[in-house]
Every structure is written in structure tokens, then in C-alpha cells.
C-alpha positions as CSV (number, residue, x, y, z in Angstrom):
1,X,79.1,134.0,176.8
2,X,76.3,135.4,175.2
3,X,73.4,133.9,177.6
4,X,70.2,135.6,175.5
5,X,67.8,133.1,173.2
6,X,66.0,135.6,171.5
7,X,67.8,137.0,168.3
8,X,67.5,140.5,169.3
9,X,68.7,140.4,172.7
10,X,71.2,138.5,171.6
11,X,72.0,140.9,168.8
12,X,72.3,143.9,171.7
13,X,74.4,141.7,173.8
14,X,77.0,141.1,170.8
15,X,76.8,144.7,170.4
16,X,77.7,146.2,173.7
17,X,80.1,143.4,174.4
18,X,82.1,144.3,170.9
19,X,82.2,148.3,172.5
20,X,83.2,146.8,175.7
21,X,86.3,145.3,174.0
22,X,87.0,148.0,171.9
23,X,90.6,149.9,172.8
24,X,88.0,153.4,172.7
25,X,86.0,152.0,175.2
26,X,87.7,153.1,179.2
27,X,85.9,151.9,182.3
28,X,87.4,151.7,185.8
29,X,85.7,150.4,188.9
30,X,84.5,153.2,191.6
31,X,86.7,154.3,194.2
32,X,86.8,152.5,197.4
33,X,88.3,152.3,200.8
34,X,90.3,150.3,202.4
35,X,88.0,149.4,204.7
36,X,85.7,148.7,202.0
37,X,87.8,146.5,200.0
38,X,88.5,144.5,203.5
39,X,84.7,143.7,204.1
40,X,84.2,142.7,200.2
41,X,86.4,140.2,200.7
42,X,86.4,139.0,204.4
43,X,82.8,139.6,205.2
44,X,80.9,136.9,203.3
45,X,77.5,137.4,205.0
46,X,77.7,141.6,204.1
47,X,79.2,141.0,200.7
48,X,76.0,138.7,199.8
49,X,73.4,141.5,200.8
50,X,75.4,144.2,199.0
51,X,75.4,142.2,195.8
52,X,71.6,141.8,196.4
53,X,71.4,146.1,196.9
54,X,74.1,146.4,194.2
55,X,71.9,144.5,191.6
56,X,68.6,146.4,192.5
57,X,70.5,149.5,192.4
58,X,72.0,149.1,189.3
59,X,69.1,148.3,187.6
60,X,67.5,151.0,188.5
61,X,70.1,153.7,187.5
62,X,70.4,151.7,184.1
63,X,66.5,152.0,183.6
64,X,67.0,155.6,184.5
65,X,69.5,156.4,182.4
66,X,67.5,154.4,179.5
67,X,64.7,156.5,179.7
68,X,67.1,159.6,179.4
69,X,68.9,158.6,176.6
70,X,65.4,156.8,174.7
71,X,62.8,158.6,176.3
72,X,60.1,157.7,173.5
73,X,60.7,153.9,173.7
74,X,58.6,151.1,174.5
75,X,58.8,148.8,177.5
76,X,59.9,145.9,175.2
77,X,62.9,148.2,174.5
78,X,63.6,149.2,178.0
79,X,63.2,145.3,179.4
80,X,65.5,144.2,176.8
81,X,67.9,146.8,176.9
82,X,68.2,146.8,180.7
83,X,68.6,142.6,180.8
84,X,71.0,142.9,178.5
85,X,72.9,146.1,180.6
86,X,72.6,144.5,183.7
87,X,73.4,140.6,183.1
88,X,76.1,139.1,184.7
89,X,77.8,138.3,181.4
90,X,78.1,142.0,180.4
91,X,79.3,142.8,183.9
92,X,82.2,139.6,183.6
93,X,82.8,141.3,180.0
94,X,83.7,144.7,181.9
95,X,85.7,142.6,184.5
96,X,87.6,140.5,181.8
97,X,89.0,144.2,180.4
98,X,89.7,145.1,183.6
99,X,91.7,141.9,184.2
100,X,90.0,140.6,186.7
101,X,87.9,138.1,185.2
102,X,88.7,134.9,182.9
103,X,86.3,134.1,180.6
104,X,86.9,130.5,180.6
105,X,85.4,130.6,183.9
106,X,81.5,131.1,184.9
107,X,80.3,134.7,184.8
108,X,78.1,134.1,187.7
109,X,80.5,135.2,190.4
110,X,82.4,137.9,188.8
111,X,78.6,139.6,188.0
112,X,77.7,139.4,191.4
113,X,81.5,140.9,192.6
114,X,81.0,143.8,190.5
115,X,77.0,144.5,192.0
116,X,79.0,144.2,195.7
117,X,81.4,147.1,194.2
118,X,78.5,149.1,192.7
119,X,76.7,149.0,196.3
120,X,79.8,149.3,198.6
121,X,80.5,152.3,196.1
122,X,76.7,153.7,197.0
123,X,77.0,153.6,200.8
124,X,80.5,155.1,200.6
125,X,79.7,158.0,198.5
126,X,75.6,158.4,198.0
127,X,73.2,158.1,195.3
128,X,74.2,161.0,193.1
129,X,77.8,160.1,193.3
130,X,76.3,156.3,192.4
131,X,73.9,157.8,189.4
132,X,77.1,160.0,188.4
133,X,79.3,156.9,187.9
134,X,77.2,154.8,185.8
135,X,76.5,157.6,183.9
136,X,80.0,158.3,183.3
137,X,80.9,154.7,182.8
138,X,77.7,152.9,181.4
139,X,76.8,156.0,178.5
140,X,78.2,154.5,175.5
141,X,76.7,150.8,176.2
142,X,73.1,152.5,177.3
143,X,74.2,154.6,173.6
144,X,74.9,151.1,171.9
145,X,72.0,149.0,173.0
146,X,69.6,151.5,171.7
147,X,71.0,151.3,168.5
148,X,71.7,147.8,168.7
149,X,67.6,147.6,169.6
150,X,66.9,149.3,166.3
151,X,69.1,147.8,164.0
152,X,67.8,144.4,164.8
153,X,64.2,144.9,164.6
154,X,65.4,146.4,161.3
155,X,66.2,143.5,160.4
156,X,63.4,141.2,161.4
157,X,61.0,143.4,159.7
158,X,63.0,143.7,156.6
159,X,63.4,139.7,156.6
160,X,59.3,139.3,156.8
């Protein structure tokens, strides 16, 4: 479940997932209607091209709120961190405390269920109520990736 071949991507991944499955950690998925929940799941063709907008726009909040919280970082930081953010196994990690994911089973489809969320949760309520919930929600894994960044390149350097 931890998809990364690079040691410290793979180091941030571990990270984030261990404050995911912390009992501290609280995370609920948006508010949506009913009609909303209807078309996520009876609407194949419209559920497809919101997981493609809900992956774009998730990414781009996450690289926003990256350069908020690390504003004097690198782009090797802010690639990593936002892969690692935004990767379908740290979404089926969310999902899995939520109880609605197994994670015997692939990651694929639950990653791209949660971007179809994210983006129906955008055209219900707008961008600022969009940028306002991963704030809220995604703050202490943006938090923990940073660190997670640092501590590994920690050690690589110490280990040469």
C-alpha cells in the first residue's frame, strides 16, 4: 500500500498514512446532496469527468496550501510532497478510516471515488468553500509531509 520507490517519498507516504490512522486524526467527506450523491453513483459518464476535475483540483489546492505552509521550499519538495498528498493510496487510507474502503482491495477506485466527491463538493459549494475544506481537513498531512520531507533527507545526508 505504499506505491512510492524512492526512499523519501516513501518515508513521507509512511508518515502521513501513520497520522491518518491515528485516533487524533478526524476527517469527514464534504457535504453533499442528494442529488449529488444520486449522479455519483448512477451517472457513470458524469462521475468519470468529475474524478478527472476532482484530481486537477485537488492538486492544485494541495500545491497551494504547500506553498503556504513551506513557502521557502524547493520544487523537489513540493513535487514530492504533492504525489505523495494526492495519490490514490493516501486518498484509499482516508477512505479505509472512513469505512468505506478495504484495503485488501485495489486503491485505484476508491482514489478516484474520493476526487468525484472533492469535485461534486466544488460545483455544489465553489472554490473558496472547496479551498476551505482541504484546508480544514488536509492541514495536518500538508504539516506531516513537510516534516516527513526533512527528516528523511536528514537521514540520507547523515548516512553519506
Amino acid at each position: 500500500m505504499f506505491p512510492f520507490s524512492d526512499r523519501i517519498s516513501d518515508s513521507m507516504q509512511r508518515r502521513v498514512v501513520s497520522v491518518i490512522q491515528s485516533p487524533q486524526f478526524i476527517f469527514e467527506l464534504p457535504s453533499l446532496s442528494t442529488a449529488s450523491w444520486n449522479m455519483i453513483l448512477y451517472d457513470g459518464h458524469r462521475r468519470e469527468r468529475l474524478e478527472f476535475l476532482g484530481d486537477a483540483l485537488i492538486g492544485a489546492s494541495i500545491s497551494e496550501e504547500l506553498f503556504r505552509c513551506w513557502p521557502n521550499e524547493g520544487p523537489g519538495f513540493y513535487t514530492k510532497a504533492r504525489s505523495v498528498l494526492t495519490a490514490n493510496s493516501t486518498f484509499a487510507h482516508i477512505m479505509h478510516k472512513l469505512g468505506f474502503h478495504n484495503m485488501s482491495h485495489p486503491v485505484k477506485p476508491t482514489g478516484d471515488a474520493f476526487e468525484t466527491i472533492l469535485a461534486t463538493y466544488h460545483k455544489e459549494r465553489g472554490p473558496d468553500a472547496f479551498n476551505q475544506y482541504v484546508r480544514q481537513f488536509f492541514l495536518p498531512l500538508v504539516n506531516c509531509v513537510g516534516h516527513g520531507y526533512h527528516d528523511a533527507r536528514c537521514v540520507t545526508f547523515s548516512s553519506k
